[in-house]
KOLPA-786407 format. One record per residue (C-alpha): z, x, y; residue in three letters; residue number from 1. Coordinates in Angstrom, 2 decimals, m for minus. Each point is the difference from the previous one (the first is absolute). Layout:
ATOM|z|x|y|residu|num
ATOM|Z|X|Y|ALA|NUM
...
//
This chain:
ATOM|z|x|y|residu|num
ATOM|118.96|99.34|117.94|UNK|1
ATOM|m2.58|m1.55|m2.86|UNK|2
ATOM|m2.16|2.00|m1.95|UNK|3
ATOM|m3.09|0.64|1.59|UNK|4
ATOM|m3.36|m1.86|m1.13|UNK|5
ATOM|m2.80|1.85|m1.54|UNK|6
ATOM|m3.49|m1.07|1.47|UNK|7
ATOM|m3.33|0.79|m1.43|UNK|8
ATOM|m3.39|m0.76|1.72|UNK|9
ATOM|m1.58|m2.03|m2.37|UNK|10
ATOM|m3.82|0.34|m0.29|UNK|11
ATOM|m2.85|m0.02|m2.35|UNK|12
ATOM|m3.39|1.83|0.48|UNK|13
ATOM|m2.24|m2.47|0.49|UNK|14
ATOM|m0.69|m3.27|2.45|UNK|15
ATOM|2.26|m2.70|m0.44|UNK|16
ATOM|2.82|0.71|m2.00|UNK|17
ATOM|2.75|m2.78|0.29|UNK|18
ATOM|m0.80|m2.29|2.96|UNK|19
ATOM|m3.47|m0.63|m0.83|UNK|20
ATOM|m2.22|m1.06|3.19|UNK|21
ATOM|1.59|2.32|2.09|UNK|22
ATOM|m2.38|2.49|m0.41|UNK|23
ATOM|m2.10|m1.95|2.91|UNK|24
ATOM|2.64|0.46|2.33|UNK|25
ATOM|m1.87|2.01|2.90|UNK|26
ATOM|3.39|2.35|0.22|UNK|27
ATOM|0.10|1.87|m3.20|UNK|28
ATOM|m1.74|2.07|m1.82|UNK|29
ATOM|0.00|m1.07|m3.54|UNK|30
ATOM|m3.94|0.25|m0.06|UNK|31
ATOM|0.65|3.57|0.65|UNK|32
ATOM|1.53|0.44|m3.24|UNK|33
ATOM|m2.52|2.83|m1.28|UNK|34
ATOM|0.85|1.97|3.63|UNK|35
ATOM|2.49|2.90|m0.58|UNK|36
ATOM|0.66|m0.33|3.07|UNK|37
ATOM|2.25|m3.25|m0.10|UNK|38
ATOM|2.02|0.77|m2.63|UNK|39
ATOM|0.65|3.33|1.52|UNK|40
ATOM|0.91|m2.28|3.30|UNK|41
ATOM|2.32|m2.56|m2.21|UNK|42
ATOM|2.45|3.38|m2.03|UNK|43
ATOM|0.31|1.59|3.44|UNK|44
ATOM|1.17|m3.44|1.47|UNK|45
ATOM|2.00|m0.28|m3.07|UNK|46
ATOM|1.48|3.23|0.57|UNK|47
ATOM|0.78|0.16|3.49|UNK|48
ATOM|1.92|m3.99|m1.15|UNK|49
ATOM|2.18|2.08|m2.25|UNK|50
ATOM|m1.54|m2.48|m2.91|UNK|51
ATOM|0.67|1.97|m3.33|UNK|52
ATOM|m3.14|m0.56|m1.83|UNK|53
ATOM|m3.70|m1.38|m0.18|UNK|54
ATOM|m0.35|m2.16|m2.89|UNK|55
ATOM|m3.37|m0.84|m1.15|UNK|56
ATOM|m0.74|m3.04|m2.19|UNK|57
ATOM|m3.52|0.33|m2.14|UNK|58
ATOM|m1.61|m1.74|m2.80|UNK|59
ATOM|m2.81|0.88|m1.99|UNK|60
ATOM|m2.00|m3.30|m0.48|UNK|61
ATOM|m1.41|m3.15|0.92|UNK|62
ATOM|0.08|m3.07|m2.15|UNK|63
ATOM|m1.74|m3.41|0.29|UNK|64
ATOM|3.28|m1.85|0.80|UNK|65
ATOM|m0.93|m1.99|3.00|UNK|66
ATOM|m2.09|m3.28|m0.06|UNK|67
ATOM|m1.53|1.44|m3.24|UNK|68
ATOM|m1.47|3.16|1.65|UNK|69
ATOM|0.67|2.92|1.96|UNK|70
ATOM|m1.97|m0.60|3.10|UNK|71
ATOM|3.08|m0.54|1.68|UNK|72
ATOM|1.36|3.03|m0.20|UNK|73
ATOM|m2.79|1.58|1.28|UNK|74
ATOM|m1.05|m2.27|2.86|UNK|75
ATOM|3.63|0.71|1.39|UNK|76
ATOM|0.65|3.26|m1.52|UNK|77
ATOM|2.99|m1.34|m1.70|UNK|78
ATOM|1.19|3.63|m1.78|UNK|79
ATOM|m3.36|1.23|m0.05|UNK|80
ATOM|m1.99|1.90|0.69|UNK|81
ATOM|3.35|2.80|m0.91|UNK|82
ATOM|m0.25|3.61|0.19|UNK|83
ATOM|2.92|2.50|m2.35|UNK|84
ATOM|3.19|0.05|1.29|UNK|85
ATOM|0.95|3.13|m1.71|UNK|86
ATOM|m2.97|1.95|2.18|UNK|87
ATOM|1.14|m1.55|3.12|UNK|88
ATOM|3.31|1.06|m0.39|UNK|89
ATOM|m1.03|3.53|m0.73|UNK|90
ATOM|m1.91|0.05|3.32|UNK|91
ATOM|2.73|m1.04|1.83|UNK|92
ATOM|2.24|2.55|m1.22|UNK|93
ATOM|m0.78|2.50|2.51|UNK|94
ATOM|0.12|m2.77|3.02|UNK|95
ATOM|3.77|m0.82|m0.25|UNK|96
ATOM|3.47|2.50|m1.21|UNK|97
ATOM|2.29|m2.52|m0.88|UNK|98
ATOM|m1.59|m3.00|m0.40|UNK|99
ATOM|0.69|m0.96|m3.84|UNK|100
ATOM|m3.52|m0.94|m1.30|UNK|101
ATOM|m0.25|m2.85|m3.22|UNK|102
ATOM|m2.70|m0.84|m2.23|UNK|103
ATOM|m0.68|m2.45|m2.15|UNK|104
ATOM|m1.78|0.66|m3.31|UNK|105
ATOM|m0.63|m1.75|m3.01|UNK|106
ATOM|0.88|0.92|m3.80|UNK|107
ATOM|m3.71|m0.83|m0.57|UNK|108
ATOM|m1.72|2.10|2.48|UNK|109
ATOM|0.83|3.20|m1.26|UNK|110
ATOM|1.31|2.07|m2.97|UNK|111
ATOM|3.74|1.14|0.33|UNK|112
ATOM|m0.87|3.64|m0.21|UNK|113
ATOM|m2.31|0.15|2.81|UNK|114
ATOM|2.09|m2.53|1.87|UNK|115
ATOM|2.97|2.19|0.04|UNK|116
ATOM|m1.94|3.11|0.71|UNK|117
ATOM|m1.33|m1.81|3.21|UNK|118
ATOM|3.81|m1.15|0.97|UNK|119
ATOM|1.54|3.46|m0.25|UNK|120
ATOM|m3.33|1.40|2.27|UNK|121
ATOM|0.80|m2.89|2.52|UNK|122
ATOM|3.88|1.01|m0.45|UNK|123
ATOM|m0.81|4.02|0.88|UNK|124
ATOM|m2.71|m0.83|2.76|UNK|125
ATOM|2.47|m2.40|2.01|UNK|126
ATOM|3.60|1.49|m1.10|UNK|127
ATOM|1.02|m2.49|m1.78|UNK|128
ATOM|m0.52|m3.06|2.23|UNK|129
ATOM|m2.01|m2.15|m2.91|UNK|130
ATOM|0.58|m3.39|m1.73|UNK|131
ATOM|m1.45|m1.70|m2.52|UNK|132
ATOM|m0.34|m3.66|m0.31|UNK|133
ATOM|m0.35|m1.09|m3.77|UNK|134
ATOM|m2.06|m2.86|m0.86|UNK|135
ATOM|m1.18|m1.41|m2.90|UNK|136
ATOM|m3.19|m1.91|1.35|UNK|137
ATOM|m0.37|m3.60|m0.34|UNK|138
ATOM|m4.01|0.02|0.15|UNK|139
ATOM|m2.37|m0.93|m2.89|UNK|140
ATOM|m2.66|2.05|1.63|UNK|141
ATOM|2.05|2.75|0.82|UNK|142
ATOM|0.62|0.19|m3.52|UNK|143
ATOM|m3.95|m0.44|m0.56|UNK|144
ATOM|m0.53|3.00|2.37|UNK|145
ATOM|1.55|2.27|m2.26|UNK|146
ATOM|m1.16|m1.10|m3.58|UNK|147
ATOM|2.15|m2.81|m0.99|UNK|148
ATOM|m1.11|m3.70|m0.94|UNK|149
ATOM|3.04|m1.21|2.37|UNK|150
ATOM|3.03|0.41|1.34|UNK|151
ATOM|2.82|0.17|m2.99|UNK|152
ATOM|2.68|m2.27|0.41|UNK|153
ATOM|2.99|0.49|2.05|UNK|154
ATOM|2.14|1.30|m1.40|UNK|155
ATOM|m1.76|2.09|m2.48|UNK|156
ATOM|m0.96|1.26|3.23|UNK|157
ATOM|3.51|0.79|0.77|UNK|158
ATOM|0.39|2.39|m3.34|UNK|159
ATOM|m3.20|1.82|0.86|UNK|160
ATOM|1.61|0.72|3.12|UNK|161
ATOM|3.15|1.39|m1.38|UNK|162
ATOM|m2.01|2.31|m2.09|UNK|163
ATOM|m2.41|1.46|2.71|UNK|164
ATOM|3.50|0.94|1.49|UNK|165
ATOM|1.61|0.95|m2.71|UNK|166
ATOM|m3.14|2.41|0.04|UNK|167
ATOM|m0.18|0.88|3.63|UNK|168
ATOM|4.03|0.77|m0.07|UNK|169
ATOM|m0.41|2.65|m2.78|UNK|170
ATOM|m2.80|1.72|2.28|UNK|171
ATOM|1.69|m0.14|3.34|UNK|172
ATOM|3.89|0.49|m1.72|UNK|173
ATOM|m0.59|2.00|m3.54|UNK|174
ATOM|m2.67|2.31|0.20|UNK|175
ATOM|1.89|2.27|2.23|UNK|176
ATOM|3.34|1.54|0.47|UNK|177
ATOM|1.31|0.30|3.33|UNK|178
ATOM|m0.10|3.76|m0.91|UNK|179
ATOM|m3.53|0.72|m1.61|UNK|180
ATOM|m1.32|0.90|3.51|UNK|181
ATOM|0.52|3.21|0.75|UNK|182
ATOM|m2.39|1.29|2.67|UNK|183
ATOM|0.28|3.78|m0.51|UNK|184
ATOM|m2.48|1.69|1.84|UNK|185
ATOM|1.61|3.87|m1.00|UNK|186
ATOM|m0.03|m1.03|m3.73|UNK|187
ATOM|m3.00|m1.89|m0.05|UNK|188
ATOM|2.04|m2.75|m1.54|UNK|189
ATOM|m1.24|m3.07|1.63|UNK|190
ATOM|1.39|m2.85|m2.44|UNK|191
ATOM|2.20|0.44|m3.16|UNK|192
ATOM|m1.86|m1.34|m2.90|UNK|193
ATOM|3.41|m0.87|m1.90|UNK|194
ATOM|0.61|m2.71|2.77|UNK|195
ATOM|m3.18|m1.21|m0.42|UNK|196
ATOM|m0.26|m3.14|m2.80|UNK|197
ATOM|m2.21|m2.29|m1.13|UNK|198
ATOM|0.75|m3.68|m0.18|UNK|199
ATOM|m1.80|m1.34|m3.47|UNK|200
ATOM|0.27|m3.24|0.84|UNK|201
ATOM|m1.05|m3.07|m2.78|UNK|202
ATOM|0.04|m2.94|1.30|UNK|203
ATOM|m2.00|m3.43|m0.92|UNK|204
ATOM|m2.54|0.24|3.14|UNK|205
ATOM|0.18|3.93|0.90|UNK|206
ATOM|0.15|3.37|m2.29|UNK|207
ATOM|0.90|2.76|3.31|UNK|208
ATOM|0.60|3.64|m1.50|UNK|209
ATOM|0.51|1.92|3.36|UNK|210
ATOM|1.06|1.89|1.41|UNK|211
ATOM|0.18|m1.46|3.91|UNK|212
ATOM|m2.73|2.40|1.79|UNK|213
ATOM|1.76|m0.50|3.31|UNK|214
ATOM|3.56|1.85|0.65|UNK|215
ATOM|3.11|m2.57|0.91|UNK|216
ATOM|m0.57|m1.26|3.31|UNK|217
ATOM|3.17|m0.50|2.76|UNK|218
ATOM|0.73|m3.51|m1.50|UNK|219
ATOM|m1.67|1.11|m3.18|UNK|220
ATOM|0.00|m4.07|m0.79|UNK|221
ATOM|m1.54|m2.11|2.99|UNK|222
ATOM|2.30|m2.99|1.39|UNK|223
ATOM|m0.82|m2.70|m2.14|UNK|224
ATOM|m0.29|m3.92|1.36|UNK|225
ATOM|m0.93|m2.63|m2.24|UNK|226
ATOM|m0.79|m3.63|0.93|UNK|227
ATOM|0.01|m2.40|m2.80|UNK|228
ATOM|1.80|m2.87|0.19|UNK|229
ATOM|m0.52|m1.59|m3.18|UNK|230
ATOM|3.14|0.09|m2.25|UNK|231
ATOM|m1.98|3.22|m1.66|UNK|232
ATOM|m0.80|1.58|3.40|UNK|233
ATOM|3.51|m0.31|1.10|UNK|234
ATOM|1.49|1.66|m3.43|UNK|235
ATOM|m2.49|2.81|0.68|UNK|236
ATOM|0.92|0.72|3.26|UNK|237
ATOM|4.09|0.12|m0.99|UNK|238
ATOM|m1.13|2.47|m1.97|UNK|239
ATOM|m1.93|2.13|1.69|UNK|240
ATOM|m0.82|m0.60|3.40|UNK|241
ATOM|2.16|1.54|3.01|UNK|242
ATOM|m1.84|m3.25|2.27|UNK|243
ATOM|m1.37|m3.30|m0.88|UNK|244
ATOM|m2.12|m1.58|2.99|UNK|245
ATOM|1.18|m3.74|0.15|UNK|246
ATOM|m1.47|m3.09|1.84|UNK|247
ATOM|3.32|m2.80|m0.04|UNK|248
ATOM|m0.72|m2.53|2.38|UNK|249
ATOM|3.61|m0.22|1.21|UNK|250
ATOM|2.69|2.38|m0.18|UNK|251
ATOM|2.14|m2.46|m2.03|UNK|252
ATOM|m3.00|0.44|m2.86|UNK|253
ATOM|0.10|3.63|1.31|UNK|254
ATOM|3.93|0.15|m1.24|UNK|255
ATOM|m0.95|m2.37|m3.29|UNK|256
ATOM|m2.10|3.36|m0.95|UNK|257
ATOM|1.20|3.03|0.86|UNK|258
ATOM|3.29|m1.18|m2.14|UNK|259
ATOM|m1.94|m0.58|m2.61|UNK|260
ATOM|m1.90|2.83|0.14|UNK|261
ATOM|2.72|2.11|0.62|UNK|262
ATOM|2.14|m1.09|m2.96|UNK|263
ATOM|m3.06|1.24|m2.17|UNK|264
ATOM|0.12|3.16|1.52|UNK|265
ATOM|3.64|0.15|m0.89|UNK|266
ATOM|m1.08|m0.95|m3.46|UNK|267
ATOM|m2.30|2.97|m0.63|UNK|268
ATOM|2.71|2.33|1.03|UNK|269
ATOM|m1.46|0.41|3.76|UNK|270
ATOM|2.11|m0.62|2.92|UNK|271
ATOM|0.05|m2.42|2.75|UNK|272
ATOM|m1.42|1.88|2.72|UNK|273
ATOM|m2.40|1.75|m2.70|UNK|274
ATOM|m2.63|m2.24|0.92|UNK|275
ATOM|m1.17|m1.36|3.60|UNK|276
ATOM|m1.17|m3.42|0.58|UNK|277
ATOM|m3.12|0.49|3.17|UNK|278
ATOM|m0.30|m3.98|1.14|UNK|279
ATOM|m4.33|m0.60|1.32|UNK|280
ATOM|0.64|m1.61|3.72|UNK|281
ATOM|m1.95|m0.14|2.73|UNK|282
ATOM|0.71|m0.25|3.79|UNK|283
ATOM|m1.20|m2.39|2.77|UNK|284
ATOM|1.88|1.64|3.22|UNK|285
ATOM|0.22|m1.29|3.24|UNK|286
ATOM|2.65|0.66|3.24|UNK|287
ATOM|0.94|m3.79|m0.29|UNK|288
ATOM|m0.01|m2.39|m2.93|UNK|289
ATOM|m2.24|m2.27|1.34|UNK|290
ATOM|m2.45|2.91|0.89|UNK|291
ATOM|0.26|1.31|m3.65|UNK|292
ATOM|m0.91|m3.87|m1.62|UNK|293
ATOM|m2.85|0.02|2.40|UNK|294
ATOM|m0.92|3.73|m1.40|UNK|295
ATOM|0.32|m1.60|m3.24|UNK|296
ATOM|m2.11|m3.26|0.22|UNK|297
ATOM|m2.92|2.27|1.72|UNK|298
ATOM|m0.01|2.21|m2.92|UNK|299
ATOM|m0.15|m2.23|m2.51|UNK|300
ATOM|m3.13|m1.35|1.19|UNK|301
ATOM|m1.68|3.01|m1.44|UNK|302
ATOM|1.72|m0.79|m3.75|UNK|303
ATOM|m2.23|m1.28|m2.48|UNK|304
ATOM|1.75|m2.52|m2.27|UNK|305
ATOM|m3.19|0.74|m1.94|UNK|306
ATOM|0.46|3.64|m0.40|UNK|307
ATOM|3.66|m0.02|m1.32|UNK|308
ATOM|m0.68|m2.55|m2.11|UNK|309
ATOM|m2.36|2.59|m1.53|UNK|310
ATOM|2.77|2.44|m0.11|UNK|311
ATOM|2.53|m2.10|m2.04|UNK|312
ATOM|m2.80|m1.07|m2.52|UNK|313
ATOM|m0.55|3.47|m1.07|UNK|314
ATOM|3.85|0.53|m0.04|UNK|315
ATOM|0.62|m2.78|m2.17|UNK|316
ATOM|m3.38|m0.19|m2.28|UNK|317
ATOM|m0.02|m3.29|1.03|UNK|318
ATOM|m2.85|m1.54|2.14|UNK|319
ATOM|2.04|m1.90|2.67|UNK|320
ATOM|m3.76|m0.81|1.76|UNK|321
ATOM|m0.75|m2.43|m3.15|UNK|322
ATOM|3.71|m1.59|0.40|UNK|323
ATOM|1.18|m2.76|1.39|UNK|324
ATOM|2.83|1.05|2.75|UNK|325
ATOM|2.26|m2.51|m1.35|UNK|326
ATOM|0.04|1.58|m3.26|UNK|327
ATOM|3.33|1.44|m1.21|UNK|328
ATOM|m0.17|3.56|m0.71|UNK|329
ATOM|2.12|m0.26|m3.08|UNK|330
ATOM|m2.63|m2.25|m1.92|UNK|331
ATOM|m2.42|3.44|0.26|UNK|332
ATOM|m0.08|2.72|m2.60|UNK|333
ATOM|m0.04|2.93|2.22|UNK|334
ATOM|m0.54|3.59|m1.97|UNK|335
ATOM|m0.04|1.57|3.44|UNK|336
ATOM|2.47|1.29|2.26|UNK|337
ATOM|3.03|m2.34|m0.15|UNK|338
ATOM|1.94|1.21|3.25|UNK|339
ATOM|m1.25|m2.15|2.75|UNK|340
ATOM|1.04|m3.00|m2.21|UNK|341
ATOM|3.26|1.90|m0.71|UNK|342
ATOM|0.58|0.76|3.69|UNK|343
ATOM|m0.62|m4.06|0.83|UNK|344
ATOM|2.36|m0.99|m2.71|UNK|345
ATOM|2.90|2.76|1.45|UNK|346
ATOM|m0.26|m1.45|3.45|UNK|347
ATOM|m0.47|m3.77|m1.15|UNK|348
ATOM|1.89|m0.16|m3.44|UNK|349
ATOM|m0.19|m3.61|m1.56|UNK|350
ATOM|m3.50|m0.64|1.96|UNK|351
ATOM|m3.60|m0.08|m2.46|UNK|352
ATOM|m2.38|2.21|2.35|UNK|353
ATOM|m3.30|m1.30|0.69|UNK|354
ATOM|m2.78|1.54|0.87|UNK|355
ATOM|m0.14|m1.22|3.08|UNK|356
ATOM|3.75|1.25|0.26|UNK|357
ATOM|m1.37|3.80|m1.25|UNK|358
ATOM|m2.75|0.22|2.75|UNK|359
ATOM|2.61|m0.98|2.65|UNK|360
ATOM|2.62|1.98|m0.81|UNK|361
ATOM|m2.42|2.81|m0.44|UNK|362
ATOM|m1.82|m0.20|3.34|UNK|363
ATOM|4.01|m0.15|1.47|UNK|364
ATOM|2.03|2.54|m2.27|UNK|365
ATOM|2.50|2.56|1.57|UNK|366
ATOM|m1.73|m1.03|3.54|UNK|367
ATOM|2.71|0.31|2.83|UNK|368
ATOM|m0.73|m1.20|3.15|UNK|369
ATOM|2.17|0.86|2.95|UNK|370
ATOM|0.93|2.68|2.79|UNK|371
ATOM|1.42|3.17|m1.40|UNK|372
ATOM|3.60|m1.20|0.54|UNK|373
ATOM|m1.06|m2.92|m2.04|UNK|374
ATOM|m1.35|2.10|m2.94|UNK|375
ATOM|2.32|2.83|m0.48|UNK|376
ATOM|2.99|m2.85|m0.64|UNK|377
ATOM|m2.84|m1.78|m2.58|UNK|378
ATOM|0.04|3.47|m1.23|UNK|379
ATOM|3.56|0.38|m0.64|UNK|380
ATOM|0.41|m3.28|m1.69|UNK|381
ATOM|m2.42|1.20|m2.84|UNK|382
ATOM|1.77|2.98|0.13|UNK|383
ATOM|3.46|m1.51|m0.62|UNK|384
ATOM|m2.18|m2.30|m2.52|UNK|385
ATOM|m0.63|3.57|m1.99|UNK|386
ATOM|m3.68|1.80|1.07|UNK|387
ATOM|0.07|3.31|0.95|UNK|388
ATOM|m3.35|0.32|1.17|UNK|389
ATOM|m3.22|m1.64|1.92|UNK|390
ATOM|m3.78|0.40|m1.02|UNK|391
ATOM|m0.98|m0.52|3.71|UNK|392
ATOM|m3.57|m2.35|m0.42|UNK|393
ATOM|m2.90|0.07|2.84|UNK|394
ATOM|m1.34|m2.92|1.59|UNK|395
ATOM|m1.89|2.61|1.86|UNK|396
ATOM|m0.18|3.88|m0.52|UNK|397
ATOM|1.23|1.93|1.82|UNK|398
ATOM|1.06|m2.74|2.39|UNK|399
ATOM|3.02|m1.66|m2.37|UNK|400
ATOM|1.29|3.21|m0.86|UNK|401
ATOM|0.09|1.13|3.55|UNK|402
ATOM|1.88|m3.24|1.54|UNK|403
ATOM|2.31|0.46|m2.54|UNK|404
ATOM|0.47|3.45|1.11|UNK|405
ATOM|m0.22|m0.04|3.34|UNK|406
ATOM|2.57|m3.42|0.37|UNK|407
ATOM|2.12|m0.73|m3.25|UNK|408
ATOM|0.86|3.57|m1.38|UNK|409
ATOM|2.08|1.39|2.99|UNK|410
ATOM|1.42|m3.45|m0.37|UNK|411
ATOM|1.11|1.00|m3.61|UNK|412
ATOM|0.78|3.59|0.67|UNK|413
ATOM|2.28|m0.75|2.25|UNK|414
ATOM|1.77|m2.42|m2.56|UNK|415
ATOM|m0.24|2.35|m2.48|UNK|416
ATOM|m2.42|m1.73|m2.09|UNK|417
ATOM|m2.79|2.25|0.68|UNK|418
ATOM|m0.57|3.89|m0.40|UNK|419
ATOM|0.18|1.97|3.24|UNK|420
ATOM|m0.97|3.51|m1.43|UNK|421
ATOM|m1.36|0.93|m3.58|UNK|422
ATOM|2.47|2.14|m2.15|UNK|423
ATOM|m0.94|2.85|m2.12|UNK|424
ATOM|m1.93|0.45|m2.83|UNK|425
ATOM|m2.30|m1.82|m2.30|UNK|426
ATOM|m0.42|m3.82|m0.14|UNK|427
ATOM|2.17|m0.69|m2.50|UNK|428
ATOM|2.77|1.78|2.25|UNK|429
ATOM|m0.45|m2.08|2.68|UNK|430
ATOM|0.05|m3.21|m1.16|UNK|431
ATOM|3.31|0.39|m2.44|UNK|432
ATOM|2.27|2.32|2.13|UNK|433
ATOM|1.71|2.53|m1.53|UNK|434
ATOM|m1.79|0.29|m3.17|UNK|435
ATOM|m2.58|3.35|m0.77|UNK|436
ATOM|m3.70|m0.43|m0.32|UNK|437
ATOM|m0.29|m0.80|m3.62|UNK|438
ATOM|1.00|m2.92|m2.00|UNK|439
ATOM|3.79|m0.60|m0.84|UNK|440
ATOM|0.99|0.56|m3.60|UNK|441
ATOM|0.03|m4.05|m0.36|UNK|442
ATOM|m3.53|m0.18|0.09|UNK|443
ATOM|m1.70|m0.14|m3.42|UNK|444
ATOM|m2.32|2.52|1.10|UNK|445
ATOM|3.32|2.69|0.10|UNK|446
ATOM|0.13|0.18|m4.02|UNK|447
ATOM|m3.08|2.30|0.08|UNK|448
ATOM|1.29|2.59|1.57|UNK|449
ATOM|0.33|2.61|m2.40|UNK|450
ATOM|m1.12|m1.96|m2.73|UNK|451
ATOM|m2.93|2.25|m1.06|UNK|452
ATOM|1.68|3.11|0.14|UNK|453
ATOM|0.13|m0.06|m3.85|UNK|454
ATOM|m3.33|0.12|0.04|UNK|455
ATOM|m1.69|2.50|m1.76|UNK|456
ATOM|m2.33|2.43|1.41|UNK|457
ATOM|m3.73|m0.51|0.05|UNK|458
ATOM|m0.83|3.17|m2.23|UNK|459
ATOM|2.72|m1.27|m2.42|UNK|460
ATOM|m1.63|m3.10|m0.35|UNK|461
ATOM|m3.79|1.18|m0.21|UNK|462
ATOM|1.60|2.58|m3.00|UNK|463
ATOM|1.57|m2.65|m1.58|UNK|464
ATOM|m3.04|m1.92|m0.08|UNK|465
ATOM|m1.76|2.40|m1.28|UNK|466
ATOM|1.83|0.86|m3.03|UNK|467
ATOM|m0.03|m3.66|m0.96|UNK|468
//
């Protein structure tokens, strides 16, 4: 029997997230975005589907990257307007027990130390069912929203990443022993100040003293995903993500990546199955074929060519509205995210994209089409081609989550490809069987444990101070 898939609902807290136009649809409630309500609605669906996790996409800015403005991304809501995802997924704790709940937040939004207190209260409220999706934002103005001139390039971006986690890691992994808890009501002893350190960490962009305020958690570090595709992005998540969200276009550029992804991971002393590879599709389902084509053509009435055009400008920094279609992609300097031009190339090597070629492929990527027979042998040729995973995407919400459900996923479970009952334990237990809740000893983040037990004691140091 084949490993089973992992699938994640794959959503974003706002109107129109991937398939822009659909939001005028009359059946689904993406205008209902600010409703708790319908996201309550969607992680119950999820969970009664046996999905293992939300995973909510954000950003945190809007740039003029379309037809030299930004009017339209607000005439068709294109990513905005965007509430938290981080808030959402705290409310939603309570609605769902073992639904696996991922956020995405920038390294720019927020300081390390009060990022990685607010993980490790997620981590306690939901026992330990949270992920964390690490991006490195690709937005001039979401770098203007919090006090820089612009975004810094790439893959300086990349090295400011590794040292917000090299800071978070010391928080969640070194600032307590697995012992310094104590919880003795009789001796009044609540925590054992010995196994309690602080981190002094130095680094070019942060200076973090600590202690961590917030006691280890069940997973103490969340699950991390990454999605970078650049040759940077891809190095980073070898190194430290447990999943990378993907968008190949065909499972042969599916099977071009994860080998080459996976021979990094070998190279920074990981193993194979240390990190997951979560393919973006979306489903068109229908009881015939021919019913599921018509299903398909009727949708994409509602798409705006428009809209995702939008989309990819932002991604790229490149304003594909001012282009001509024609125009090879190649000929462009692009400074913004390279994967969807990565992803094209995988799928088509030897061919020049256009950007004609980018829109299309866009408005088309990781669609299936079919009856649930149809789909669940699609699904186990990318398998075989090397994902592990699928980031489920809405043409409607709740509807496309629950066709899926309801038709394709007793389809899979019954192959095997699909979950028919959650295991035990945290998130991180349930998607790599067999391992604890905490990160194996490959994972960078493992050589802080213990490492500040050296440390001297805060009276020590204030004395020593002031002698000198």
């Amino acid at each position: 029997m084949s490993k089973r898939l992992i699938f994640n609902g794959f959503s974003m807290n706002c109107v129109s997230h991937v398939f822009h136009g659909m939001w005028r649809h009359p059946d689904t409630k993406q205008t209902e975005f600010n409703e708790l309500a319908t996201w309550v609605e969607l992680v119950k669906l999820l969970e009664r589907g046996k999905f293992d996790a939300l995973f909510m996409a954000d950003v945190i800015g809007v740039d003029p990257s379309y037809e030299g403005g930004w009017d339209r991304y607000i005439e068709e809501a294109v990513q905005i307007p965007i509430n938290d995802s981080s808030t959402l997924i705290a409310a939603l704790i309570g609605a769902t027990e073992q639904l696996g709940l991922n956020f995405t937040s920038s390294i720019l939004q927020d300081h390390p130390f009060s990022f990685a207190r607010r993980v490790s209260t997620l981590d306690h409220l939901s026992g330990g069912r949270i992920g964390w999706n690490i991006v490195t934002s690709v937005s001039h103005n979401a770098a203007q929203n919090f006090g820089f001139d612009r975004i810094v390039a790439h893959d300086e971006r990349y090295k400011w990443a590794h040292e917000y986690l090299d800071v978070v890691y010391k928080l969640w992994e070194g600032s307590w022993d697995d012992d310094a808890l104590v919880v003795d009501k009789l001796r009044g002893l609540y925590a054992n100040p010995s196994g309690v350190h602080r981190i002094r960490h130095e680094g070019k962009r942060y200076r973090v003293l600590g202690p961590h305020l917030t006691t280890p958690s069940p997973q103490r570090v969340p699950v991390l995903y990454q999605a970078g595709a650049s040759t940077a992005g891809r190095a980073f998540a070898a190194a430290h993500a447990e999943g990378t969200f993907i968008a190949s276009q065909s499972p042969a550029g599916a099977q071009r990546l994860t080998q080459q992804v996976r021979e990094k991971v070998r190279g920074f002393g990981r193993h194979d199955d240390d990190l997951l590879f979560i393919q973006g599709m979306s489903f068109v389902v229908g009881s015939t074929e021919e019913e599921a084509r018509r299903l398909a053509r009727e949708q994409d009435e509602y798409i705006s060519l428009d809209g995702l055009a939008a989309h990819i400008s932002r991604d790229l920094g490149v304003d594909l509205g001012l282009l001509d279609p024609d125009r090879p992609v190649d000929d462009l300097k692009i400074e913004g995210v390279q994967g969807l031009v990565r992803f094209f190339e995988d799928a088509n090597p030897g061919v020049r994209p256009t950007v004609r070629n980018l829109i299309s492929a866009y408005s088309q990527s990781g669609r299936i089409v079919g009856t649930p027979e149809s789909i669940a042998d699609q699904l186990e040729e990318w398998q075989r081609a090397g994902i592990d995973g699928v980031n489920v995407m809405y043409h409607r919400t709740p509807h496309s989550f629950a066709r899926f459900i309801e038709h394709v996923t007793p389809v899979l479970q019954r192959r095997g490809l699909a979950q028919s009952e959650y295991a035990p334990g945290t998130l991180r237990e349930k998607l790599f069987a067999g391992r604890g809740p905490r990160l194996n000893g490959r994972h960078p983040a493992a050589r802080y444990r213990g490492a500040f037990r050296d440390e001297p004691a805060p009276a020590a140091i204030e004395a020593a101070q002031a002698e000198s």
